[in-house]
N, C-alpha and C positions, 0 to 999 in steps of 0.2 A: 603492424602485427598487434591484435587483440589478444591479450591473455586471455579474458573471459569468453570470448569465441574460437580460443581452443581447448579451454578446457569443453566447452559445447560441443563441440566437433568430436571430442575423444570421447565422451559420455555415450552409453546406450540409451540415447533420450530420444531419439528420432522417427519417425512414420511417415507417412506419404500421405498428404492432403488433396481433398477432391473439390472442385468446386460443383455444387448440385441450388440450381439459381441465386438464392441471394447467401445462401448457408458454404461454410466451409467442413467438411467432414471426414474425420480422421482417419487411416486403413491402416493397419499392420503390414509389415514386407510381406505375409504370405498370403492378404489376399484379404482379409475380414478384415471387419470395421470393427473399431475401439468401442468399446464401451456398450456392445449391442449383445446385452446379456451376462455382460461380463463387469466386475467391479474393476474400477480403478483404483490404480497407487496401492495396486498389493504386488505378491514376487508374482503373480501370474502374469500378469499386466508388464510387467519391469521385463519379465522375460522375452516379450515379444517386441520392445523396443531395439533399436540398435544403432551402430555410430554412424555418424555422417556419410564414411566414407563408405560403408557394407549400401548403406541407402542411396546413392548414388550409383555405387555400380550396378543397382537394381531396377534403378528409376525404368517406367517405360512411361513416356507423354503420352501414349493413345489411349493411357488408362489413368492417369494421374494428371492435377494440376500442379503439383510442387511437395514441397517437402515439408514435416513442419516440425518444431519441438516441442519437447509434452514436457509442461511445467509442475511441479508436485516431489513430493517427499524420496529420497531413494533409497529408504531402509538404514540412513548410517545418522538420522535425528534431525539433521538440515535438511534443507528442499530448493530445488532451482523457482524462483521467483520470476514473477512479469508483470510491468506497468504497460499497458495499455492508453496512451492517449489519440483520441480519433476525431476525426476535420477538429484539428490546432485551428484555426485560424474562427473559424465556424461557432466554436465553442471556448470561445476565448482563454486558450493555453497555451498562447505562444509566450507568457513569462515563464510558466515550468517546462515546456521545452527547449526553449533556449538558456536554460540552464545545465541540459546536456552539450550544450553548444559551445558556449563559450562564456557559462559561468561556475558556481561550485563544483559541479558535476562532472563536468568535461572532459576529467580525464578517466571515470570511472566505468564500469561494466562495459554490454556490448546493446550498443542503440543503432536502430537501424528504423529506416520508410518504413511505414504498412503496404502492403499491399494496395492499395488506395492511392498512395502516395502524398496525402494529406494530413497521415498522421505517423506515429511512431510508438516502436515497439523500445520498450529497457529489460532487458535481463538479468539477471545475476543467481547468488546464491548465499544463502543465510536459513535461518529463521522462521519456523512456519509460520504467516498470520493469524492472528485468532479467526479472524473469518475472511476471505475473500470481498472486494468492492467490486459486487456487478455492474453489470450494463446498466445506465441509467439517464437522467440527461444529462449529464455532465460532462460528461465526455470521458470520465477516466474510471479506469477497469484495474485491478491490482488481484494476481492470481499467485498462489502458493500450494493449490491443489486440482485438481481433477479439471485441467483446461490445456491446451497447443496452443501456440502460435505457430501460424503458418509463416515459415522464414523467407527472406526475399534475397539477402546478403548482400543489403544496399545499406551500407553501413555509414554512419554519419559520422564522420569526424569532428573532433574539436577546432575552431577558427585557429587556436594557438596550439596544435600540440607538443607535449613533450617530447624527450627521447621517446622513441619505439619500446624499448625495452620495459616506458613505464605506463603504458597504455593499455585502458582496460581492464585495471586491475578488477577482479571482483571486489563488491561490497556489499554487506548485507542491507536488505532496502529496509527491513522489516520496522526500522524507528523512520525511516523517510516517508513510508507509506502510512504510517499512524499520526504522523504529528504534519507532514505538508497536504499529504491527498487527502486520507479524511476528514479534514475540514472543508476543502471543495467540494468531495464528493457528497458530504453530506447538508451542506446549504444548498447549493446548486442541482441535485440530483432531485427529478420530480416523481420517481417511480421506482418501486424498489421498498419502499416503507414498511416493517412490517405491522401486520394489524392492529397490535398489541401495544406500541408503541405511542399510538395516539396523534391527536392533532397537537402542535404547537400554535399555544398561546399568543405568542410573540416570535419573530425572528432572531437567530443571533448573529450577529455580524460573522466573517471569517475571523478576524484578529481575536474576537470574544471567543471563538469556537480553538484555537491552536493557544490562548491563555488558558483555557481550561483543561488543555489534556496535559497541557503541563503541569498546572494548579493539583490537577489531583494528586499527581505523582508524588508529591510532600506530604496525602493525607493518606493514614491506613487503614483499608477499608476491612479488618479484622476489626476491632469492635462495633457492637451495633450503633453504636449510637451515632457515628461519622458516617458508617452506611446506610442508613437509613434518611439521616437529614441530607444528606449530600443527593440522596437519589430525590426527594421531595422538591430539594431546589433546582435540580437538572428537568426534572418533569415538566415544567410548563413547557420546554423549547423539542416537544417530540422526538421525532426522529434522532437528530443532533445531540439531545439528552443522552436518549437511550445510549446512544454511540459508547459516549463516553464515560455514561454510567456503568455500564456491563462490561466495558473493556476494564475499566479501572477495579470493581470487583473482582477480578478474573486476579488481580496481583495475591488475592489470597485464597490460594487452590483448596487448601485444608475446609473451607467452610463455603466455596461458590458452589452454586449447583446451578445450570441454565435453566431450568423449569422453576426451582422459588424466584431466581431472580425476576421472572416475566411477571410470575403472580405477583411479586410486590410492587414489581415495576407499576402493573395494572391497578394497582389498590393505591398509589402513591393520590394524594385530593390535591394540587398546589394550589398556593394562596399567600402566604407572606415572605416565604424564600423565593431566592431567585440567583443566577447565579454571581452576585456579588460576594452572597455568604461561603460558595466553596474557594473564591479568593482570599477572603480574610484569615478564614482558617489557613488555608496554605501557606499565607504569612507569619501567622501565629505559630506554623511548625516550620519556620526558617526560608519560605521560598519567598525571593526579592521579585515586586512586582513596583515598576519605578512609578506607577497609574494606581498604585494600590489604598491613597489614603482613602479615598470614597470609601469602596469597601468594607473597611476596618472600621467607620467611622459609623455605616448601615450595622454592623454585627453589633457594634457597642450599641448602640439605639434597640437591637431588638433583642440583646437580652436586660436592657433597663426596663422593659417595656414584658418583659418573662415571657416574649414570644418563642426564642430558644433559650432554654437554660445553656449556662457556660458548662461545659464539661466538668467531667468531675476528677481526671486527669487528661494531661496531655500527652501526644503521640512521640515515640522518638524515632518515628519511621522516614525520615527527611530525606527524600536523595532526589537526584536531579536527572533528568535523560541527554545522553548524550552529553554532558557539561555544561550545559548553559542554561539560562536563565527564561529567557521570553523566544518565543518566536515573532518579530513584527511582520503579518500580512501576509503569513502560512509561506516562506522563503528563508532556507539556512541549510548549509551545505551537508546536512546530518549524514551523511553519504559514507562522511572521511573518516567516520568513527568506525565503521565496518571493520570487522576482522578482514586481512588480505589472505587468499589463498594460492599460493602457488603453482604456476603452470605452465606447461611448455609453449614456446615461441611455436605462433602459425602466422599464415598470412592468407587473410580473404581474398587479397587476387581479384576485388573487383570496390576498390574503393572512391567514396564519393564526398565530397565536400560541403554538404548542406547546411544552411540554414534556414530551421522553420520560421515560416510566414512569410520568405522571400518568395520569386517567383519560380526559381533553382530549382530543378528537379531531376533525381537519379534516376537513371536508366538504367535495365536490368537486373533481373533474378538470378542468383545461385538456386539450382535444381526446378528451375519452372520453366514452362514453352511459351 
């Protein structure tokens, strides 16, 4: 039994999926297509959703491909969430899927095949993201708004699992999807950039890109003077910059607006920052980085050198995500920090024992032909 695929099951999240050639396309039980003229993730939309089991005893095959769930906010300030990872093996992620497998993760939310069978679906519920991670090369997709999965109920068990009773908890993804995926998504992903954002200078490793989204976290991006040189030294690394520049301003809602940020984003010129200097600083306000003396050692040298003047006070805004310190190599179970929400005991009734990148594969869909 899955908690988190019965609370899915009891939600009015549900519609009926078409396949129309290579596209999957959403219908409501009475007949119309989602989204065709009509806004999502408002109560009009929520009203035409419904639960598993109404969509089931409605299903007909000679007009549908399956079933599917609609991911996105449901009016009470959380939102049911989904990670997307597609050809694992193809796109080299079979180390974050097989951490639904049979490592940190294993015992949380409800993961299941894609339709493909070559990839997999995670669901749960939390936290809206600040933006959705589209389709790109990467392989990994992270939705909190206006998106379905089409469900298969080829649900992947953990190698070890626990008691029943404690399987599937939900967790919120919303720090898993910031500090593990976007760092993949955004070195690895070739398409998707926006304009505005620029070309990177230089690449940054992953390890450098999942140090910085923690790094910022100790720096507060309410005064100008830390948002400002913090976005100059993230600028040369484009896309990946951006990421984390605009996610990390976003911690001070009182003064972020997305429109200055792009313009300054656009106006930023790099040239002797880089991102060693949003390291040192982050030291400087308490965050342990055990690779940190370089760093400290480049910010001494450029303000000896009155490339950046030293502040003229310091931040006491220091706090940490999740509890810990570094991520090494975009991998840590940020999972178990989720708030749990309770729910009643179901059973999918069609359970399968995989592991991604083996040759294993589930057979059969719950609500497909």
């Amino acid at each position: 039994m899955n908690h988190t695929l019965a609370l899915m099951k009891s939600a009015a999240r549900w519609l009926f999926s078409k396949q129309i050639g290579t596209k999957k396309i959403p219908y409501y039980v009475n007949g119309s297509r989602r989204a065709e003229g009509k806004s999502l993730d408002t109560p009009e939309d929520w009203a035409q959703l419904v639960t598993y089991d109404e969509l089931c005893a409605r299903f007909d095959p000679k007009k549908y491909t399956g079933g599917g769930f609609a991911l996105g906010p449901d009016g009470t300030g959380d939102c049911w969430q989904g990670v997307d990872f597609d050809k694992v093996v193809q796109n080299g992620l079979a180390d974050l899927a097989n951490e639904w497998v049979h490592g940190d993760h294993a015992q949380w939310c409800y993961v299941e095949l894609s339709p493909s069978k070559l990839g997999m679906h995670v669901i749960s519920y939390g936290k809206p993201f600040p933006y959705n991670l589209n389709s790109n090369n990467s392989g990994i997709e992270a939705y909190a708004s206006a998106r379905f999965f089409t469900f298969t109920g080829d649900e992947i068990l953990p190698r070890h699992p626990q008691p029943s009773t404690k399987r599937g908890q939900p967790g919120d993804l919303y720090d898993y999807v910031g500090s593990v995926l976007l760092p993949r998504h955004s070195i690895n992903g070739k398409t998707g950039r926006p304009k505005f954002a620029g070309p990177a200078l230089e690449p940054l490793s992953v390890r450098q890109v999942t140090e910085l989204i923690h790094a910022v976290q100790w720096i507060n991006p309410e005064p100008y003077y830390y948002w400002f040189h913090v976005g100059m030294a993230l600028k040369r690394y484009g896309n990946a910059g951006w990421q984390i520049w605009n996610s990390w301003s976003q911690l001070c809602p009182q003064k972020y607006n997305a429109s200055d940020a792009i313009k300054k984003w656009e106006g930023f010129n790099p040239h002797t920052l880089d991102f060693r200097y949003v390291i040192a600083i982050a030291m400087r306000h308490g965050w342990i980085n055990p690779a940190g003396k370089e760093a400290q050692d480049y910010l001494m040298e450029l303000e000896r050198l009155q490339v950046v003047p030293p502040p003229y006070a310091q931040s006491a805004f220091s706090r940490q995500v999740g509890g810990i310190d570094i991520i090494p190599n975009g991998g840590i179970g940020l999972i178990t920090n989720g708030q749990l929400y309770n729910g009643s005991v179901g059973n999918n009734g069609n359970e399968r024992r995989i592991e991604i990148g083996s040759n294993t594969r589930a057979t059969g869909c719950a609500c497909q032909t």
